[in-house]
N, C-alpha and C positions, 0 to 999 in steps of 0.2 A: 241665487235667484235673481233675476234682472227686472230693475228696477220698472216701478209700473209708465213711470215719465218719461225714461229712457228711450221707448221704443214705439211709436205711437202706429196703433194697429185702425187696420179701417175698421167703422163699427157698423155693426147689425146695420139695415136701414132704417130707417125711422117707419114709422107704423102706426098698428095697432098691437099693444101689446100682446104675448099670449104665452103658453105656457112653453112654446115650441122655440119661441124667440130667446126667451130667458135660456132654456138649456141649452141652445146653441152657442149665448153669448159665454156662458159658463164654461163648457167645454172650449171655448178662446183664449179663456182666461187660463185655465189649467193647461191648456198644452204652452201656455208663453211662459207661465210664472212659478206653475204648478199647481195642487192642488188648496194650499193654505191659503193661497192667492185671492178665491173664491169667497166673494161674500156679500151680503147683500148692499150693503154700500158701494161696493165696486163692480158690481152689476147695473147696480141704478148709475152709475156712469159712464158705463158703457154704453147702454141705453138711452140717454138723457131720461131719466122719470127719476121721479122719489123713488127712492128705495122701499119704503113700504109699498107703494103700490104692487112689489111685486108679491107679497105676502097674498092679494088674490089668486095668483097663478099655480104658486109651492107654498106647501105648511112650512118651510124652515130649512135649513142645512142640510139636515139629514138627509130630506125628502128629495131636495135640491139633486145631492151626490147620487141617492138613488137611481135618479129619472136621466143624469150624465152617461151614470155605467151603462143604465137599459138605453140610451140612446146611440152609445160607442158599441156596444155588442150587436143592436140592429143592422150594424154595419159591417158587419160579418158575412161574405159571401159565400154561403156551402157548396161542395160540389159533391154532385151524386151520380156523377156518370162519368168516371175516370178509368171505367173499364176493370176495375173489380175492385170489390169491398176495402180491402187495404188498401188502396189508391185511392178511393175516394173519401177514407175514414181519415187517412193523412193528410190529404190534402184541404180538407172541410178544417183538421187541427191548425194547420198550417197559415192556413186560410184567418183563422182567430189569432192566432200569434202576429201574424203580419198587421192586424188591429190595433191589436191592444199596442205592441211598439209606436204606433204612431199616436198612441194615449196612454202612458207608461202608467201615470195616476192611477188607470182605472184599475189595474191590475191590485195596486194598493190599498184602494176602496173597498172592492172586492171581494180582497180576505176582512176585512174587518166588520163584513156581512154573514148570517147564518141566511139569510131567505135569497133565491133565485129571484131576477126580474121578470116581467113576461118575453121579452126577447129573447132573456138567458135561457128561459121554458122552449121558446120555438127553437131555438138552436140546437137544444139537448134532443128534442123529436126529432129532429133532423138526421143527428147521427143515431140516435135508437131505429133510427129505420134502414139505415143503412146497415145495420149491423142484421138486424130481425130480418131484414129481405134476404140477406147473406147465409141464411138459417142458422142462425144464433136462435137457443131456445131463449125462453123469460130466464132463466136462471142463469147461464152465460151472459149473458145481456146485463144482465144485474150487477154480474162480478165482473164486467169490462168499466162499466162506469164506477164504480168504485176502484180499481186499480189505477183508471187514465186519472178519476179525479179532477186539480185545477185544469191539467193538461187540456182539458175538453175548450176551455175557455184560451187556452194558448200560452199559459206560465205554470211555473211548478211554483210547490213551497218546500222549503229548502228546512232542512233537520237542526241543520244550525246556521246565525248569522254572521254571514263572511262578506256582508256587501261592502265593508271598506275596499279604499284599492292599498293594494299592496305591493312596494317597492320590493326590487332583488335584495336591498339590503334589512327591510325588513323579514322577507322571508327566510333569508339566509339568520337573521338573528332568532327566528321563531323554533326554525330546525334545529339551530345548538341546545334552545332549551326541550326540545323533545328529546335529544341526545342524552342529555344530561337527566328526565326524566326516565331514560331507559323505554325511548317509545320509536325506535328505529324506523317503522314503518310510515308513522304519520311525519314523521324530518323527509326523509324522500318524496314523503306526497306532497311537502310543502315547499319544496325547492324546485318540484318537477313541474308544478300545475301551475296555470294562470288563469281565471276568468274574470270577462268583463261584460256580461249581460244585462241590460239596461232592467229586467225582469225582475230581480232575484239572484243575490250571490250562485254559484256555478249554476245559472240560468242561461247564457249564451245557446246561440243557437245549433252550434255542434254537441254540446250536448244534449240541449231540447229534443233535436230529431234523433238522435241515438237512442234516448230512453223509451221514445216513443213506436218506433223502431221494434225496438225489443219486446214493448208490452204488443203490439198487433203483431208480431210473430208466433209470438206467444198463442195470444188469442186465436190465434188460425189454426195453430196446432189443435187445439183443446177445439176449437168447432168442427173441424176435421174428425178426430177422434170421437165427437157425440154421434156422427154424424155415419159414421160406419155402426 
């Protein structure tokens, strides 16, 4: 993480303070240093103010990350006219994925959330319509957002955690001990694959759009078939 003194960033402008200033200056902080980075002492000096002062603006931390994520997902550009529903349903994804990359954090945050933001809400309308206009009935439409899932926001979550990186010579020492536990198939998977997705272990973006890929193929078949 690089160090906060190291790299002197120009700050907000001076002002009036307000809730809009603080989560912007936030989201500065977290794309330079990361998320742990964030905190109300190093806010207030970003800003020149006390630091409590900002406790008028945000109840605390929590509320802080909240109002970052809803502010990085605002920024989300949909698109709804790419000339047909798969195209536009992928490209709206895509469109989120290319986000969240330039605020890998949020993605982090994110899972550690059960409740949507209100922007994460206008997002999700966004492509609920694209689907519904498409003649997706309510029921299809139901079981698309539950299969795409985080996808909708632009990252997956992953079954297991593999985000170390991993050397040839590590993986090559992983696959003997799969050998050795008589697990032939996961030693070839481990010598043949690499990913390096800033998201989420095998989160890169070839396989992002494969998977994605597959589930709106998918979907188009099954809305096809209702549909006759």
């Amino acid at each position: 993480m690089a160090s906060t003194a190291s790299a002197p960033r120009a700050r907000p402008g001076r002002g009036r303070l307000s809730r809009e200033r603080i989560v912007e200056a936030a989201i500065a902080v977290a794309d330079t240093d990361g998320v742990d980075a964030v905190s109300m002492r190093r806010l207030g000096q970003e800003l020149g103010v006390d630091p409590m002062s900002l406790y008028r603006h945000v109840d605390g931390k929590d509320a802080l990350l909240d109002a970052m994520t809803d502010a990085v997902v605002a920024r989300i550009e949909p698109v709804v006219d790419a000339g047909d529903w798969q195209a536009s349903a992928r490209a709206t994804i895509l469109a989120a994925r290319a986000v969240m990359l330039r605020h890998p954090w949020a993605a982090q945050v994110r899972k550690s959330r059960t409740s949507p933001t209100p922007a994460e809400l206008r997002h999700l309308d966004t492509l609920l319509a694209i689907l519904r206009d498409a003649g997706f009935d309510v029921e299809l439409t139901h079981h698309a957002i539950h299969v795409l899932g985080s996808r909708i926001l632009g990252f997956s979550q992953d079954l297991y955690d593999d985000t170390g990186d991993t050397t040839p010579e590590q993986a090559a020492s992983a696959a003997r001990a799969f050998e050795a536990m008589n697990q032939p198939r996961l030693a070839e998977l481990t010598v043949a694959v690499t990913h390096d997705g800033r998201l989420g272990g095998c989160d890169d973006d070839a396989e992002f759009a494969f998977a994605l890929d597959l589930i709106l193929e998918g979907l188009d078949r099954r809305r096809a078939s209702a549909a006759r």
